[in-house]
VOZAMI-656418 format. One record per atom (N, C-alpha, C): atom name; x, y, z; residue number from 1; chain. Coordinates in pm, 1 decimal. Layout:
<sites>
 atome        u        v        w num chaine
    CA        X        Y        Z NUM      A
...
</sites>
This chain:
<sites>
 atome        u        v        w num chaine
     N -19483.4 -11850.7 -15335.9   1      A
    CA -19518.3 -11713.4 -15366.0   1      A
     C -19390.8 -11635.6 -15395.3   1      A
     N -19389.7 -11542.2 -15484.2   2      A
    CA -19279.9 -11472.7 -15506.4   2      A
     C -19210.1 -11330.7 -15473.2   2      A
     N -19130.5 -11303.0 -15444.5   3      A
    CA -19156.5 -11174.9 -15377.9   3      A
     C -19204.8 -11063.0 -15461.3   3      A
     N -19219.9 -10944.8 -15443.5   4      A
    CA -19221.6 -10831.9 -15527.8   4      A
     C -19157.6 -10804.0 -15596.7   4      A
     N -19130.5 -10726.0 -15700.6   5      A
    CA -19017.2 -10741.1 -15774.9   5      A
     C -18999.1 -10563.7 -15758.9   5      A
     N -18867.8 -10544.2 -15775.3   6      A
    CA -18790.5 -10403.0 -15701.2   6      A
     C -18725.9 -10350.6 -15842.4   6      A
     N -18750.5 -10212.4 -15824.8   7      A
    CA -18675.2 -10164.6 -15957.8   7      A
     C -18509.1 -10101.2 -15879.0   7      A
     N -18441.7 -10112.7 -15892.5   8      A
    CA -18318.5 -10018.4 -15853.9   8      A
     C -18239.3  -9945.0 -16016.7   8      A
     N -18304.2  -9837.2 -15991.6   9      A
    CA -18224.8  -9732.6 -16097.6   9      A
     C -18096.1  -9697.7 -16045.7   9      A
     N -17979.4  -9736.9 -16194.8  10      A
    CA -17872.9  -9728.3 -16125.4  10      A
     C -17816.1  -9539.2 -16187.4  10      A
     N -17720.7  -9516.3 -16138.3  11      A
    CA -17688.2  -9358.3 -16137.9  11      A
     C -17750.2  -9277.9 -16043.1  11      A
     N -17825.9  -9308.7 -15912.3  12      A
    CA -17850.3  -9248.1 -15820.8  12      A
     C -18010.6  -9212.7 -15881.1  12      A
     N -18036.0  -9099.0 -15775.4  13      A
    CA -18159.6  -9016.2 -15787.7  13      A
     C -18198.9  -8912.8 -15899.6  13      A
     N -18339.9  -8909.1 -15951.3  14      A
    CA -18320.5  -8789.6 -15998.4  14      A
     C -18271.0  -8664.5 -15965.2  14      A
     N -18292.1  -8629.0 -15851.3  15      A
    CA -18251.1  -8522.2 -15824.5  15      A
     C -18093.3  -8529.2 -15791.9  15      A
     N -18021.7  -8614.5 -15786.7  16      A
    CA -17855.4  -8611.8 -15816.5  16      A
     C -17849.3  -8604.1 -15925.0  16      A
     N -17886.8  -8653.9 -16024.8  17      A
    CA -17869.4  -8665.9 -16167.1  17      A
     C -17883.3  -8518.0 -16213.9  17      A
     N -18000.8  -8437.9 -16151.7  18      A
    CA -18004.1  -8353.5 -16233.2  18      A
     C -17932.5  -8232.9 -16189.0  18      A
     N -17880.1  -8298.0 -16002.8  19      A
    CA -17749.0  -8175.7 -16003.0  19      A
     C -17655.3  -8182.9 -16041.6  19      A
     N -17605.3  -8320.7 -16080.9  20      A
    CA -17475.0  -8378.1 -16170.5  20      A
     C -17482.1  -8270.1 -16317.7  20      A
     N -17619.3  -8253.2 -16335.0  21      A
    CA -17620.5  -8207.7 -16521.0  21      A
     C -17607.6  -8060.9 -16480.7  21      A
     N -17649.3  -7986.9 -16383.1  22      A
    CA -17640.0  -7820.5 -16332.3  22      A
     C -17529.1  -7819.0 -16304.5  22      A
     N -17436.8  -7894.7 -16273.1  23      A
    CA -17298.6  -7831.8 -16184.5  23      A
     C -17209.2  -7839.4 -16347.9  23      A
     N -17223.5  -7990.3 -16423.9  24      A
    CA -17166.4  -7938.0 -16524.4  24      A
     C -17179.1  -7874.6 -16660.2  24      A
     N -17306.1  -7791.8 -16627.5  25      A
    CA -17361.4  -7690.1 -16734.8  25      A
     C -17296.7  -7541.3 -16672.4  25      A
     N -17270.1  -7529.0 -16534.6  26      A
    CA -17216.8  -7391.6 -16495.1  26      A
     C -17067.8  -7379.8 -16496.4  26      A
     N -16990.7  -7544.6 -16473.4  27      A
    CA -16858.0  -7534.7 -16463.9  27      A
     C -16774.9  -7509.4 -16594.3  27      A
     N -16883.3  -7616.3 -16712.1  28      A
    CA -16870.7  -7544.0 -16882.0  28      A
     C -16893.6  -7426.9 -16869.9  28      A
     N -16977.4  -7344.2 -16788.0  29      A
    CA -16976.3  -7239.3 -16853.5  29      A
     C -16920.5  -7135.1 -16822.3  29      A
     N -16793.0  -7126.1 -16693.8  30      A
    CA -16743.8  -7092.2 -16639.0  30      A
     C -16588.2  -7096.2 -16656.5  30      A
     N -16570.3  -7173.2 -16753.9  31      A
    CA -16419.3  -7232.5 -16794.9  31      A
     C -16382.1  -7143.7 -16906.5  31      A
     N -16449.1  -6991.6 -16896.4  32      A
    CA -16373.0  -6928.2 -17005.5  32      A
     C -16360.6  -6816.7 -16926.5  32      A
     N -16399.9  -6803.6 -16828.3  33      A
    CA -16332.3  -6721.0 -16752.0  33      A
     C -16189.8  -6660.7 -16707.7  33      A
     N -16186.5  -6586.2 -16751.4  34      A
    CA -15974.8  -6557.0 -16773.0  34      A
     C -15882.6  -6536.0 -16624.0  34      A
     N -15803.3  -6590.1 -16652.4  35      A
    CA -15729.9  -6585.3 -16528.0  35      A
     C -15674.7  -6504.0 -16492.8  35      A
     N -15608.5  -6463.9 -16362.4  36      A
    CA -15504.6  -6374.2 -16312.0  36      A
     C -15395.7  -6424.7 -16309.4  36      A
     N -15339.4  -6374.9 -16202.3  37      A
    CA -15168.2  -6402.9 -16199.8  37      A
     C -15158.4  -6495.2 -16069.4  37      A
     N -15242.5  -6489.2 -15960.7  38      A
    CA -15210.5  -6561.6 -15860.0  38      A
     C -15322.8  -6754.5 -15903.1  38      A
     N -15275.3  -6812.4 -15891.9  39      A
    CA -15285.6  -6952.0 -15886.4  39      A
     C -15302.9  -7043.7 -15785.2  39      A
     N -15389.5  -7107.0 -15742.9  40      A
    CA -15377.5  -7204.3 -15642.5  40      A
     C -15504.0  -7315.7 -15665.3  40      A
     N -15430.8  -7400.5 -15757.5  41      A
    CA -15490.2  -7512.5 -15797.0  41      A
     C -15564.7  -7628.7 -15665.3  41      A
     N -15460.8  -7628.4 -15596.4  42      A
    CA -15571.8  -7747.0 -15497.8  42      A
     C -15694.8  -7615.6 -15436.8  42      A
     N -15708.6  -7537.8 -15348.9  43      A
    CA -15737.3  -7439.2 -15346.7  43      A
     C -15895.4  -7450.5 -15421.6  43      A
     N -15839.3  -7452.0 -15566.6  44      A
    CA -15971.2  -7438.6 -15674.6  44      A
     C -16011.1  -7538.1 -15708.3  44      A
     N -15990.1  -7655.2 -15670.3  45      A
    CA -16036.1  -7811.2 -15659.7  45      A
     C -16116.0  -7831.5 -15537.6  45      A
     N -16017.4  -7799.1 -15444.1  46      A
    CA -16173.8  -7805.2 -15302.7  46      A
     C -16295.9  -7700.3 -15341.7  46      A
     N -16311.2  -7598.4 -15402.7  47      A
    CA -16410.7  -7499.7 -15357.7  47      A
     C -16495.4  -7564.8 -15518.5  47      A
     N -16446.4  -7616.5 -15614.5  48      A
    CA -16509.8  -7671.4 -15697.0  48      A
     C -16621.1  -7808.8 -15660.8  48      A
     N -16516.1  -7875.7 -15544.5  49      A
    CA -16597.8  -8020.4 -15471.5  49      A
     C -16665.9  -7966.8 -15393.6  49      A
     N -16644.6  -7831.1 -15319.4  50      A
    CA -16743.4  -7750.4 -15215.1  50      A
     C -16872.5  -7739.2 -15317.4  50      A
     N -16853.3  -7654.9 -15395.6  51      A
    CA -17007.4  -7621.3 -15489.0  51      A
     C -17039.0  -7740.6 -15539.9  51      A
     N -16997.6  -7825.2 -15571.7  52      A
    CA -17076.4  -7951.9 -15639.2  52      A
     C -17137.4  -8021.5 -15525.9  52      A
     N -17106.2  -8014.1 -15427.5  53      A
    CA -17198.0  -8091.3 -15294.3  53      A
     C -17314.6  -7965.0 -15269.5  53      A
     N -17340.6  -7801.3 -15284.2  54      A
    CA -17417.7  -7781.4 -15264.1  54      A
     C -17505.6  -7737.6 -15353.7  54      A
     N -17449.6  -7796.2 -15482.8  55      A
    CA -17585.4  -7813.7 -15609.0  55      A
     C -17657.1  -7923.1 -15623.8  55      A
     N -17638.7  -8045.8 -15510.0  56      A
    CA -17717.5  -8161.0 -15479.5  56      A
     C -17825.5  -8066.0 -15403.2  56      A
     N -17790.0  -7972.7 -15352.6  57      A
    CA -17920.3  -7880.2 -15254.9  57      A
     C -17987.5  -7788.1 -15316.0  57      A
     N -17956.4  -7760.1 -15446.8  58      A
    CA -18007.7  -7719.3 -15556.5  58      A
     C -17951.2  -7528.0 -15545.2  58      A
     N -17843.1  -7564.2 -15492.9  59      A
    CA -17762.6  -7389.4 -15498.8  59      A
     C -17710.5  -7396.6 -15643.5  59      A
     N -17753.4  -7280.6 -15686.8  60      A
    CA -17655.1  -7258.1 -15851.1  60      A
     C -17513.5  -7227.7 -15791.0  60      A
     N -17436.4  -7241.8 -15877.8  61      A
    CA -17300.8  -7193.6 -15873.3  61      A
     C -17238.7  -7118.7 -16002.6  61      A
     N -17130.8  -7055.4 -15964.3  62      A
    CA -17054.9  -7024.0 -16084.4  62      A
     C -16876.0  -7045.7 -16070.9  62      A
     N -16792.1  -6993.4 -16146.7  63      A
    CA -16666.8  -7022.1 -16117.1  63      A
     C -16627.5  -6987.0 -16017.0  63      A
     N -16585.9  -7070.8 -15907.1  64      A
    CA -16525.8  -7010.1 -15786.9  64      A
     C -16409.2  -6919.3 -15796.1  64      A
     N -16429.0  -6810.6 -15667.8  65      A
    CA -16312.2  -6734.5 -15700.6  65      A
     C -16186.7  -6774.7 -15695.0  65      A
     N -16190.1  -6909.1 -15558.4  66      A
    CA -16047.5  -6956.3 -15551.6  66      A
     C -15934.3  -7052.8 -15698.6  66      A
     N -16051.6  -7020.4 -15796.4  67      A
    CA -16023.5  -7059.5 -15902.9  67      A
     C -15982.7  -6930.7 -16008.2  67      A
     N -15902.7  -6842.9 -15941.2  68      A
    CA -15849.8  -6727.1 -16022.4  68      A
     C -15754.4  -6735.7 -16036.7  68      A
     N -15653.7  -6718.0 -16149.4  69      A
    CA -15515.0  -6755.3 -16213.4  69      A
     C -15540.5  -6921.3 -16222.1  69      A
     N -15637.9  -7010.1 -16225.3  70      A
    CA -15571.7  -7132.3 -16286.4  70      A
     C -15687.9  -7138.0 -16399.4  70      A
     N -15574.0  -7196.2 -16540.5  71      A
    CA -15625.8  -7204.6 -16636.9  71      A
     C -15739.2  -7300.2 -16652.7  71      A
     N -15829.0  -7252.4 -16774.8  72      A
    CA -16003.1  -7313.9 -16837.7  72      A
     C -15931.7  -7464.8 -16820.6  72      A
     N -15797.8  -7492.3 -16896.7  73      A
    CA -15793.4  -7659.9 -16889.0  73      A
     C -15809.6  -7746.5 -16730.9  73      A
     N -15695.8  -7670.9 -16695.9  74      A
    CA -15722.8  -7706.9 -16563.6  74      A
     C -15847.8  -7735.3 -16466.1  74      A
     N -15964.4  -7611.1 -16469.3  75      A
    CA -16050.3  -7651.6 -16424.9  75      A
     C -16120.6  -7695.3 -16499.4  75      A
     N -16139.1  -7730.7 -16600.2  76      A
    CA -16254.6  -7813.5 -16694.0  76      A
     C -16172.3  -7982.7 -16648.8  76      A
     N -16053.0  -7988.8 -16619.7  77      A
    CA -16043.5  -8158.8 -16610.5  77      A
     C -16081.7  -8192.5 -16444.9  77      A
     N -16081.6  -8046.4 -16341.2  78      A
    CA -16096.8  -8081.9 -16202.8  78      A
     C -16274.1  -8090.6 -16189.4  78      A
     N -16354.5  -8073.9 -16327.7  79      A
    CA -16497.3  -8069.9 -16305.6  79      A
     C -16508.9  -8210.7 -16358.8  79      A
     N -16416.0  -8260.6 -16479.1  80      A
    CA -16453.5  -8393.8 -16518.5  80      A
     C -16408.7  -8464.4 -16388.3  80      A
     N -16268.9  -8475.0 -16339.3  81      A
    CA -16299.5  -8530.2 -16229.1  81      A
     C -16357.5  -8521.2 -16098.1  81      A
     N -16464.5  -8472.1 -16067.3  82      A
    CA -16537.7  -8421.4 -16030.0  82      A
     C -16676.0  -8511.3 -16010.7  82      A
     N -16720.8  -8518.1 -16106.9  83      A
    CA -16853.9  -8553.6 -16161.3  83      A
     C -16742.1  -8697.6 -16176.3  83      A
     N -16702.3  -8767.1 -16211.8  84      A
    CA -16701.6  -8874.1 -16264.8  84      A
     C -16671.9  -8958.5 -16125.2  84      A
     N -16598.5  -8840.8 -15993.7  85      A
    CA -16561.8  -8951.4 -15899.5  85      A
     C -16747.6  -8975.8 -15815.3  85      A
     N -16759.5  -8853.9 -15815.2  86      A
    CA -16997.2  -8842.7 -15790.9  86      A
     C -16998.2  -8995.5 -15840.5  86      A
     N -16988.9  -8982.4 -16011.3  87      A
    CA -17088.3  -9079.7 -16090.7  87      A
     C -17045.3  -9221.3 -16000.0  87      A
     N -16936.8  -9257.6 -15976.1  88      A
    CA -16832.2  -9359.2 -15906.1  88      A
     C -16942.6  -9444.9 -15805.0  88      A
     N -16894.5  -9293.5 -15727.1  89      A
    CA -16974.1  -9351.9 -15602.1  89      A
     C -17157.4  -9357.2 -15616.5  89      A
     N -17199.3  -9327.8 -15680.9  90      A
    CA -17349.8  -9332.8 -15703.9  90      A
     C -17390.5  -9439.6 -15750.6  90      A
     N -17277.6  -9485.8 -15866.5  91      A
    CA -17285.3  -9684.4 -15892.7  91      A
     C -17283.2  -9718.4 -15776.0  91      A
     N -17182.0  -9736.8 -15704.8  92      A
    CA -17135.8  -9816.8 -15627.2  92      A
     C -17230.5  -9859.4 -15504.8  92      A
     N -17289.3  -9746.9 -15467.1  93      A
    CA -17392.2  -9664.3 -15407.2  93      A
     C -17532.6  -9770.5 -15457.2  93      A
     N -17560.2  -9743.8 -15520.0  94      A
    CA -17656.3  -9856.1 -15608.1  94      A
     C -17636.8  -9948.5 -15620.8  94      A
     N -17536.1 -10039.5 -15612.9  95      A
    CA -17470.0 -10201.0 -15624.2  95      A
     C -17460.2 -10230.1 -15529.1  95      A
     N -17430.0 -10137.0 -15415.7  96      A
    CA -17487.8 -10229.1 -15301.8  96      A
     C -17616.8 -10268.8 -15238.2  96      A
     N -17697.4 -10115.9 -15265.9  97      A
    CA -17855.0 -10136.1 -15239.8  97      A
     C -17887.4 -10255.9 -15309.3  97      A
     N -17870.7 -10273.6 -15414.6  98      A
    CA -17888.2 -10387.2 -15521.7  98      A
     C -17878.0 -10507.1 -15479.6  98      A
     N -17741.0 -10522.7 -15367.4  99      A
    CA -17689.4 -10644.2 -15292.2  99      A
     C -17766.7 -10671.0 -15183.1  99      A
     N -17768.0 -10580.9 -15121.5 100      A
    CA -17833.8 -10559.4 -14969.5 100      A
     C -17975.7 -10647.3 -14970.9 100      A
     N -18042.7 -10609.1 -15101.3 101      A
    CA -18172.9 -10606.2 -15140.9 101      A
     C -18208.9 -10732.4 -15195.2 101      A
     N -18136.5 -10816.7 -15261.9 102      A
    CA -18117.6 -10977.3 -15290.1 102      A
     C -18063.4 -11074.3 -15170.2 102      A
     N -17994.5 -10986.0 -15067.2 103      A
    CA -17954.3 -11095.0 -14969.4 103      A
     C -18079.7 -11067.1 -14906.5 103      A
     N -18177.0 -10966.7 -14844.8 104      A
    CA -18280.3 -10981.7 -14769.7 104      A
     C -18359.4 -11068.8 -14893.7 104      A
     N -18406.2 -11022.1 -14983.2 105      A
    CA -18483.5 -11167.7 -15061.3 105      A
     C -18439.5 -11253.6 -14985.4 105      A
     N -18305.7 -11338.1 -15049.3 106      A
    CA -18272.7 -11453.1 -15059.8 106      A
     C -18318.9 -11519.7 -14919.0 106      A
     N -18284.5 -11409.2 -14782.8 107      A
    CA -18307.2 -11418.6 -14650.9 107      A
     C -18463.9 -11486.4 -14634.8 107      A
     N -18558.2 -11396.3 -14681.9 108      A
    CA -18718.9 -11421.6 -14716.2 108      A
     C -18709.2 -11521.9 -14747.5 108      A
     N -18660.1 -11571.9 -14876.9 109      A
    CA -18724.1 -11747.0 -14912.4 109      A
     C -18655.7 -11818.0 -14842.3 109      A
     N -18575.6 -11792.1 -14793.9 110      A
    CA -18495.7 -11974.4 -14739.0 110      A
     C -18606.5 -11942.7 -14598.2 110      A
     N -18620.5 -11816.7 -14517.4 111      A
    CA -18690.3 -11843.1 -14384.1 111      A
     C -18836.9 -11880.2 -14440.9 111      A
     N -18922.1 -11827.7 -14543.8 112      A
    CA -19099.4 -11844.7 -14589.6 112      A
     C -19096.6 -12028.5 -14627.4 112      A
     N -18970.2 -12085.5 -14698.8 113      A
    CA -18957.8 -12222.4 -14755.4 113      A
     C -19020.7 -12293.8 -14664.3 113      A
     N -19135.6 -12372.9 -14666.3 114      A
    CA -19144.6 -12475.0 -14581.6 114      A
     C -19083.6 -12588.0 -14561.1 114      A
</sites>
């Protein structure tokens, strides 16, 4: 007999996916926002990884303030990396369920084998 057969969609959940696509529809749209004079780049990298963890909870966001004086380039490459280290771990995240999920198979037939 064979087991069931399992779908594993890889890129996570819908609902990550579709906060992955909200965080970088607000951070585009937020990257023309003009700067000041004071700057503090790490600063505007944490509060950027702050709002992208709570648009998995479905909070909108917009440009953080601690992101005042650093330039559109700047934060448009701290949103690509951003989302791409998410996308990372959401494979990875999935390749193991994937693993996990063939060693219990594999577990099933060698113990069901008569």
């Amino acid at each position: 007999m064979m087991p069931p057969q399992r779908h594993i969609a890889l890129g996570g959940t819908m609902r990550t996916r579709t906060a992955i696509t909200a965080v970088l529809l607000a951070l585009a749209a937020t990257t023309t926002a003009c700067g000041g004079d004071k700057a503090d780049p790490a600063a505007c990298k944490a509060a950027m990884e702050k709002q992208f963890e709570d648009a998995k909870d479905g909070k909108e966001g917009s440009r953080p303030d601690a992101c005042d004086g650093v330039d559109d380039k700047t934060v448009k490459k701290y949103a690509e990396e951003i989302v791409a280290d998410q996308t990372t771990k959401e494979v990875e995240k999935s390749l193991d369920d994937m693993e996990k999920e063939i060693d219990d198979t594999l577990e099933e037939l060698e113990t069901s084998t008569p």
